[in-house]
C-alpha positions in Angstrom: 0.0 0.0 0.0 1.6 3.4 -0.6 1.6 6.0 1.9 1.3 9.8 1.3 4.2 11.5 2.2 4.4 15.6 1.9 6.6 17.3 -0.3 9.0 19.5 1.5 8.9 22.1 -1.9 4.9 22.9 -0.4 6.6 23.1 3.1 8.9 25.9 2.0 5.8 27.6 -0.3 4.0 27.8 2.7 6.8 29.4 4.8 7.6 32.1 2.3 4.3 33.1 1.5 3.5 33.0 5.4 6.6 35.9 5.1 5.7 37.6 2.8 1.9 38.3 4.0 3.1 38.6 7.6 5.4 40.8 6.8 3.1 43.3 4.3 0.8 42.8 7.3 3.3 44.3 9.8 3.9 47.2 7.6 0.2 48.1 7.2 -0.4 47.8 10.5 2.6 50.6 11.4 0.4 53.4 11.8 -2.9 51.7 13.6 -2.6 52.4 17.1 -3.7 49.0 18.4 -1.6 47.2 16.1 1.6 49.0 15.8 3.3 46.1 17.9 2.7 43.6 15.2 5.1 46.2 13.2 8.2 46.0 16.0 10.8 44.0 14.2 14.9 43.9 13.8 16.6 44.5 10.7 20.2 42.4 9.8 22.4 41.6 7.2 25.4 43.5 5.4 25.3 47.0 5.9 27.0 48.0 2.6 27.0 45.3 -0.2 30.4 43.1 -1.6 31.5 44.3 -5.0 33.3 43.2 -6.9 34.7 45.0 -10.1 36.0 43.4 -12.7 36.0 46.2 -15.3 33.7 44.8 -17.6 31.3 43.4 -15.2 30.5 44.6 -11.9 29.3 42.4 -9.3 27.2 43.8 -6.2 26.3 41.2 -3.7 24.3 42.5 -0.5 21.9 40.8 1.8 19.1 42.4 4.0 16.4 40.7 6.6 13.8 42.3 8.4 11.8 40.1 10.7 8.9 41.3 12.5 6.4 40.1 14.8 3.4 39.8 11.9 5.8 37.6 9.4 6.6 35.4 12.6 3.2 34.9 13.5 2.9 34.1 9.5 5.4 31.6 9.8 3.6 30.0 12.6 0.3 29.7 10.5 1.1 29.1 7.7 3.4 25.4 9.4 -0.5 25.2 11.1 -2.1 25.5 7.9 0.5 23.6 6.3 0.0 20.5 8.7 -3.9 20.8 8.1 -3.5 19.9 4.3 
């Protein structure tokens, strides 16, 4: 008999959409008074990007992450959600 077993590539579809709504959440919810602590979040990554010039191409490499408390409580629905299909 053969079992169903859940891809891992809807896992990580999940996550990143649970980001990205989380995330646009906490940014409209800046300015509401009630809601402005779904917006408090902590930005990291490099400050100014890596180049590297090579005269006839130029390479810029530069990484940013900005988690806040919206996107993490998307993360942690959309793993509920995802456990639910």
């Amino acid at each position: 008999m053969k079992t169903m077993s859940k891809n891992g590539w809807i896992l990580v579809l999940f996550l990143l959409g649970g980001i990205v709504i989380g995330g646009l959440l906490g940014n409209l919810a800046q300015n509401v008074p009630y809601l402005d602590w779904l917006s408090f979040g902590y930005s990291f990554g490099m400050e100014q990007p890596f180049v590297l010039n090579l005269q006839i191409l130029k390479l810029q490499l530069g990484v940013s992450v900005h988690i806040n408390v919206a996107s993490i409580l998307g993360v942690i629905i959309a793993m509920l959600i995802y456990r639910k299909v």
